[in-house]
C-alpha positions in Angstrom: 124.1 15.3 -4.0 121.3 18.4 -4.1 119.6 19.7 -6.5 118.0 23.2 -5.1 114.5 23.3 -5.6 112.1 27.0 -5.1 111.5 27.3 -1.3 108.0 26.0 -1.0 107.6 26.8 2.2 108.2 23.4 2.6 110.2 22.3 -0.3 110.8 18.9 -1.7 111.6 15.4 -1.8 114.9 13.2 -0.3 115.3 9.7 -1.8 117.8 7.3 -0.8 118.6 3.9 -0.4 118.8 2.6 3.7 122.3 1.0 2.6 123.9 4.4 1.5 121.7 6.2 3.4 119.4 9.1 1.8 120.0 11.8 -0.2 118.4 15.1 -1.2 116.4 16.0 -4.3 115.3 19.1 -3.8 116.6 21.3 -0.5 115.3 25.0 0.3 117.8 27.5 -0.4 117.6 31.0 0.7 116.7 33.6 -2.3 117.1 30.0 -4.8 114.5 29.6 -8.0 116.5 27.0 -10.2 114.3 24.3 -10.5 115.0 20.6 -11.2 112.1 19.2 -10.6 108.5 20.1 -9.5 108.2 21.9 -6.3 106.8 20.3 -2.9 103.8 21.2 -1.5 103.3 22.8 1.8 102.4 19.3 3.4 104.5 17.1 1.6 108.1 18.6 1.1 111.3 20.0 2.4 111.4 22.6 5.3 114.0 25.3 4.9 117.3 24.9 7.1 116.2 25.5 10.8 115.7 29.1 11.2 117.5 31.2 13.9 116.5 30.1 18.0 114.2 33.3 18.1 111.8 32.5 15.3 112.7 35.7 13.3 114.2 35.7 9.8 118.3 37.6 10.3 118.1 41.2 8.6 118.2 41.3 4.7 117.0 37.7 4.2 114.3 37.0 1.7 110.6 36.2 2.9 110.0 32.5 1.9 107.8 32.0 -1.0 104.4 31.4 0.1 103.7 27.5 -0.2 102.4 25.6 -3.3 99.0 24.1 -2.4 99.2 21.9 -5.4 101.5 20.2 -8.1 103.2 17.5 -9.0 106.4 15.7 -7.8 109.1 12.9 -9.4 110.0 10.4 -6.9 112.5 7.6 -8.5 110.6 4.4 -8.4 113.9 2.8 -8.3 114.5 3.6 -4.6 114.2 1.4 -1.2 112.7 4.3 -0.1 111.4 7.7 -0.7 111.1 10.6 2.1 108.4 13.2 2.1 109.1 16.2 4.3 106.1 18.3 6.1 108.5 21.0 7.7 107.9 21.6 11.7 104.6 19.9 11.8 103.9 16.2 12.7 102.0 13.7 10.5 99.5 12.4 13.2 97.8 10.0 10.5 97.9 8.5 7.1 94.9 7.1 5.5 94.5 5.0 2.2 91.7 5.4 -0.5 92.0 3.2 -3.4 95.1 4.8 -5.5 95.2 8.0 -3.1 97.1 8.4 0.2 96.3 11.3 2.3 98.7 12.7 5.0 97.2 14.3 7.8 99.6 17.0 9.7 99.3 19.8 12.1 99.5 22.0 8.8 96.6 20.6 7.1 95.5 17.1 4.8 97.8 16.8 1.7 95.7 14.7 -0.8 98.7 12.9 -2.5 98.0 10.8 -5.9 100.2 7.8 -6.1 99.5 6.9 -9.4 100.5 10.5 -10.5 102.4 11.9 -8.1 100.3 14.5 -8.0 99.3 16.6 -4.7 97.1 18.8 -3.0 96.6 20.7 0.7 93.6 20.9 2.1 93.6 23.4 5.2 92.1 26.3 6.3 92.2 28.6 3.1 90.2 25.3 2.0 87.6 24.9 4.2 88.7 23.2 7.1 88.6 25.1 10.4 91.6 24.6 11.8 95.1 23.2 10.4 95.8 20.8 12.9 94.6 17.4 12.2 93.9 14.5 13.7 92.2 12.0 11.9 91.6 11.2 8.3 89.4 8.5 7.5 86.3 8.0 5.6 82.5 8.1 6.6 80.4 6.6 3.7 81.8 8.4 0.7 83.5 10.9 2.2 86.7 12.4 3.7 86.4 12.2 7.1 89.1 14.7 9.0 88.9 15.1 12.6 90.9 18.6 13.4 92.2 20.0 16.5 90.2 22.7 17.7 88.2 22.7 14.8 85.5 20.0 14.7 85.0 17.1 12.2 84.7 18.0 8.5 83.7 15.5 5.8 84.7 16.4 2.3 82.7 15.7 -1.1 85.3 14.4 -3.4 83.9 15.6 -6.6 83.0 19.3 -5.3 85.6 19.6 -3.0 83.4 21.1 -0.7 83.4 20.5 3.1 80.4 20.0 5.7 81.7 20.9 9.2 80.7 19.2 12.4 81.0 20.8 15.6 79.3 21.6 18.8 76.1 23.3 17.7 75.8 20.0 15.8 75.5 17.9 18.6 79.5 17.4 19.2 80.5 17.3 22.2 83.7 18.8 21.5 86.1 20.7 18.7 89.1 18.4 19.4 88.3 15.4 17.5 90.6 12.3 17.5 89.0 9.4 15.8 86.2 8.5 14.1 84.7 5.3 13.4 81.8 3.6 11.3 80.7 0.5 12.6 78.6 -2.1 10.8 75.3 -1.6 11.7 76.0 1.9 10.4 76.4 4.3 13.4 79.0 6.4 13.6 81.5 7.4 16.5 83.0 10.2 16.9 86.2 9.9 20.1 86.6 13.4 21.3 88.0 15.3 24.3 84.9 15.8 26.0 83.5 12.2 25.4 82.5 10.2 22.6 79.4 11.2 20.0 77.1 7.9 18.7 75.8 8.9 15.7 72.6 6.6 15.5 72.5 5.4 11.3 75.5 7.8 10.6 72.7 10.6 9.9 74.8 13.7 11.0 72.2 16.3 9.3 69.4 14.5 11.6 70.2 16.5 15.5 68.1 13.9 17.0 70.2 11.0 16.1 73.1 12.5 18.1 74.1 10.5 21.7 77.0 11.9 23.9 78.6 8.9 26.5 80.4 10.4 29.1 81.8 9.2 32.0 79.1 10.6 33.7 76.6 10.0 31.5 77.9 6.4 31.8 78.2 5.8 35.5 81.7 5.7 35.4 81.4 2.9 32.6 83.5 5.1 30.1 86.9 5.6 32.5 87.5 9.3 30.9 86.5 11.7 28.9 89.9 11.8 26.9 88.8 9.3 24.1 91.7 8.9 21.3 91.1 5.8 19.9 87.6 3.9 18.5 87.9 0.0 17.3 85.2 -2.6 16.2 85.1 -5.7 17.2 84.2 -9.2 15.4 80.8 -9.2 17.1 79.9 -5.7 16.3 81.1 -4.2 19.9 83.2 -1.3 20.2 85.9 -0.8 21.8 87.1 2.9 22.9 90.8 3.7 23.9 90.7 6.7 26.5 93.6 8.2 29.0 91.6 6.1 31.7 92.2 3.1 30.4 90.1 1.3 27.7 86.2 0.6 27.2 83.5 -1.6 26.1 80.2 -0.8 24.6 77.7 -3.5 23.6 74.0 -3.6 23.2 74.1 -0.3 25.4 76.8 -2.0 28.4 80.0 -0.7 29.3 82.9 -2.5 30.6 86.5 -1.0 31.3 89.5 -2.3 32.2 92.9 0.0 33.7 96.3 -1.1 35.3 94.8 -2.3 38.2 92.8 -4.7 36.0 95.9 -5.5 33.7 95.9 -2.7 31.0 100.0 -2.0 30.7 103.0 -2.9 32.2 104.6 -2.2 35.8 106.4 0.7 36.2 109.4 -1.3 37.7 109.5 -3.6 35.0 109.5 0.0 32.2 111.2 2.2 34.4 114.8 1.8 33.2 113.7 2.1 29.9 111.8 5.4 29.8 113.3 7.8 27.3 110.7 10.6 27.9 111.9 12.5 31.1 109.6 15.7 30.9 106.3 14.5 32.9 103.4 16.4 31.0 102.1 16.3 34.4 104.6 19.2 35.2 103.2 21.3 32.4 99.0 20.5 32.7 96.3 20.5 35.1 94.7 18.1 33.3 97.5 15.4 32.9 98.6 16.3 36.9 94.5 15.4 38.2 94.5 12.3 35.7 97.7 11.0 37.4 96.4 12.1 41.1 93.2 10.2 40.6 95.3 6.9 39.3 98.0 7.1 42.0 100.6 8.0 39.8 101.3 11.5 41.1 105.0 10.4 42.8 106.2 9.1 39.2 107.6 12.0 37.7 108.5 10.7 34.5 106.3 10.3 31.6 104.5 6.9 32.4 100.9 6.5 32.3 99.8 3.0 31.7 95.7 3.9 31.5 96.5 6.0 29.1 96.1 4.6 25.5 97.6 6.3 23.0 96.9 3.5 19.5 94.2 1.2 19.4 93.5 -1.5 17.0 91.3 -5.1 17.3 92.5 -7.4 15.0 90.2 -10.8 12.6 90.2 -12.7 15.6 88.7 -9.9 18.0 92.0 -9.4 20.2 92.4 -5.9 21.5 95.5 -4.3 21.2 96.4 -0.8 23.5 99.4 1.3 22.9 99.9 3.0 26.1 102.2 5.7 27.2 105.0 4.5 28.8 103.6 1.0 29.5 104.4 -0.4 26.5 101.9 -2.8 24.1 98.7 -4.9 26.0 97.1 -7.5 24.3 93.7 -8.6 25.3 92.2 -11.8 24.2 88.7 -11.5 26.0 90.5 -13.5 29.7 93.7 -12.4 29.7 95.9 -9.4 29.2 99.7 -10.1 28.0 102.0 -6.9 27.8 104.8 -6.0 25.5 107.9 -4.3 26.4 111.5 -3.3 25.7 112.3 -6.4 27.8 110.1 -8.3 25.1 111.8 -6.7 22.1 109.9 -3.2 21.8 112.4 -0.5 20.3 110.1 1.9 22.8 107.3 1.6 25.5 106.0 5.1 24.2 103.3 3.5 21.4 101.8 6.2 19.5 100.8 3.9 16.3 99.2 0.6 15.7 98.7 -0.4 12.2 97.6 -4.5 10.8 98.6 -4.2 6.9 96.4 -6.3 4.1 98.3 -9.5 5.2 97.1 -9.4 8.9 100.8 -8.4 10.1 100.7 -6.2 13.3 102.9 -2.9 13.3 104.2 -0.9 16.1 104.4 2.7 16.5 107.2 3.4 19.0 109.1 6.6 20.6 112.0 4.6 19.1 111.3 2.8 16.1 108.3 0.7 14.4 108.2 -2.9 15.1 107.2 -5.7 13.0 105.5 -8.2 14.8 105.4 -12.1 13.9 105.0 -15.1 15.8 105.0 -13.2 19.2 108.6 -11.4 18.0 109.2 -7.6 16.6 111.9 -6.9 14.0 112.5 -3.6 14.5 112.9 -0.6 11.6 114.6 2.7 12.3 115.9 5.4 10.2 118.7 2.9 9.1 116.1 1.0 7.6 114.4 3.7 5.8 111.9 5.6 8.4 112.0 9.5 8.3 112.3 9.5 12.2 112.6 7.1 15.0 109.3 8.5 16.8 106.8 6.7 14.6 103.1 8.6 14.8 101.4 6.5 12.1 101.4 4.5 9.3 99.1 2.8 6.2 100.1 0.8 3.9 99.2 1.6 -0.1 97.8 -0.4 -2.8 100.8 -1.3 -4.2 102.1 -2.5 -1.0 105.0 0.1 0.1 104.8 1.4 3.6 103.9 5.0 4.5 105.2 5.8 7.6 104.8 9.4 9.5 107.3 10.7 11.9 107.5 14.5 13.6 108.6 16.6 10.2 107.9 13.8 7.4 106.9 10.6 5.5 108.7 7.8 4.6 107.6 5.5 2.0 109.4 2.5 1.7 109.2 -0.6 -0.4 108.6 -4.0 0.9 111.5 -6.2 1.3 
């Protein structure tokens, strides 16, 4: 069953149940206006069918419309599930504010209402210097997105007006991938060139600007790579880099890698690896980071410094998703690592997420795994997910799952 909706750019909605599978609401048809039901935006929708292998549109076909920014969609409550495509882009995080869910993708923030169903993007045409995003969070009051190339830009909800973050700030870099405010109210900022301490979280005030390093550190933060930030029960924080992962308390570092326990063997995840193209083959900077941790003769993609998720849970385990290396759990003595061979759909973990009921889920190249009592029932998109690559999740008010994969977002109910 389809219903053709205006091309949107990116157009609409697909609902379905995981028994019979899901079908289309809306779908992108060339030169199509009939309308059914309200158009998708350009984060949250349905791409047109894939175009031609060179990029070009064939002779005589219409331009695509230019995309809705905002509107208003009709999802049937009475679905397992509901799947919100983004088009070619990948939905790198999902964040929760009271009633609202925002999806951040390489094309922008979509603000999406889920009260209302109503929607809006947020990109460059809205004050945000570059499209791609990283993070979306919240820093007192406000919006925190952490872009790609673009700084970190903080957004007043009622004026809808952004303050932008970058180097000339005090940042040490454009590429921003998390950001964290801790307790005592200081605020961390993981990006590629270090991580910012924001002493008080007053980003107006220069002087209150630190940049850790890993030579500013002595080597105490492992890399300059920082993608993940997490507090712990006792106010320390923890930092997730692609050298392995970090600890910062009352100004002292700690770090742990592979060689101290930080992911699993490469015999034990070799047979397992479903990522054959080593990054390594394609950067300089992924080719040095695997010289310098002996990893230079493994020419798939395994890296088990490198932490990809981060999360500390109420009683003040860490928990690293690494890249290739499958899950580590820290407990403060001892490190205990997840696998395939322990039920894992993946050892790729892009995601960790802990929902309102204290229930850890897994991110995976393959699937997202539920984990209870030291077991993972897995999900795939069988079950509901858009795709099996899962890059991150939240989980609403109301209790349904929002789940991001490479092109959409599936929200599905709890069973």
């Amino acid at each position: 069953m389809a219903i053709s909706l205006r091309a949107a750019g990116i157009g609409a909605i697909a609902l379905g149940t995981a028994m019979a599978g899901a079908y289309q609401l809306g779908r992108s048809n060339a030169g199509s206006t009939r309308v059914a039901a309200a158009a998708a935006p350009a984060g949250l929708a349905v791409a047109p069918a894939a175009p031609p292998a060179s990029g070009a549109l064939p002779a005589g076909h219409p331009a695509p419309a230019e995309p809705q920014r905002e509107g208003k969609l009709a999802p049937d409550p009475t679905q397992k599930f509901t799947h919100f495509r983004v088009g070619n882009k990948n939905v790198k995080r999902l964040f929760v504010d009271g009633d609202t869910v925002w999806v951040g993708t390489s094309g922008g923030a979509v603000r999406y209402d889920t009260r209302t169903d109503e929607y809006k993007l947020f990109d460059t045409k809205s004050g945000l210097l570059s499209n791609g995003v990283f993070h979306v969070g919240k820093v007192g009051e406000r919006i925190a997105v952490g872009t790609y190339g673009g700084g970190l830009s903080l957004l007043d909800a009622k004026t809808e007006q952004w303050d932008t973050y970058n180097i000339p700030e005090g940042l040490g870099d454009a590429f921003v991938y998390d950001v964290l405010k801790a307790k005592n109210g200081d605020v961390w900022i993981a990006t590629w060139s270090g991580v910012n301490r924001v002493k008080g979280g007053d980003l107006k005030d220069r002087s209150k600007w630190e940049l850790h390093t890993v030579e500013s550190t002595k080597g105490g933060l492992p890399n300059d790579w920082v993608y993940g930030l997490a507090e712990g029960k006792n106010g320390e924080i923890w930092l997730g880099t692609e050298g392995g992962l970090a600890h910062f308390k009352e100004g002292r570092w700690e770090n742990w890698n592979h060689a101290r326990g930080l992911g699993a063997d490469y015999e034990k995840v070799k047979n397992d690896i479903q990522y054959k193209n080593d990054p390594s083959k394609v950067s300089e900077h992924h080719a040095k980071q695997k010289q310098e941790m002996g990893l230079d003769k493994i020419d798939v993609a395994y890296n088990p410094n490198y932490i990809v998720s981060l999360v500390v849970d109420a009683q003040g385990t860490v928990w690293a998703g690494t890249w290739g290396g499958g899950l580590s759990r820290y407990d403060g003595k001892a490190w205990t690592q997840y696998t395939v061979a322990e039920g894992l759909p993946g050892n790729h973990v892009f995601m960790l997420h802990i929902d309102p009921k204290g229930v850890m889920w897994v991110g995976t190249n393959n699937g997202l795994a539920k984990m209870q009592d030291g077991k993972f029932k897995v999900l795939t998109t069988q079950d509901g997910l858009f795709g099996n690559a899962v890059f991150s999740m939240t989980t609403a008010r109301d209790g349904t799952l929002w789940v991001g994969s490479f092109g959409g977002v599936a929200r599905i109910k709890p069973s």
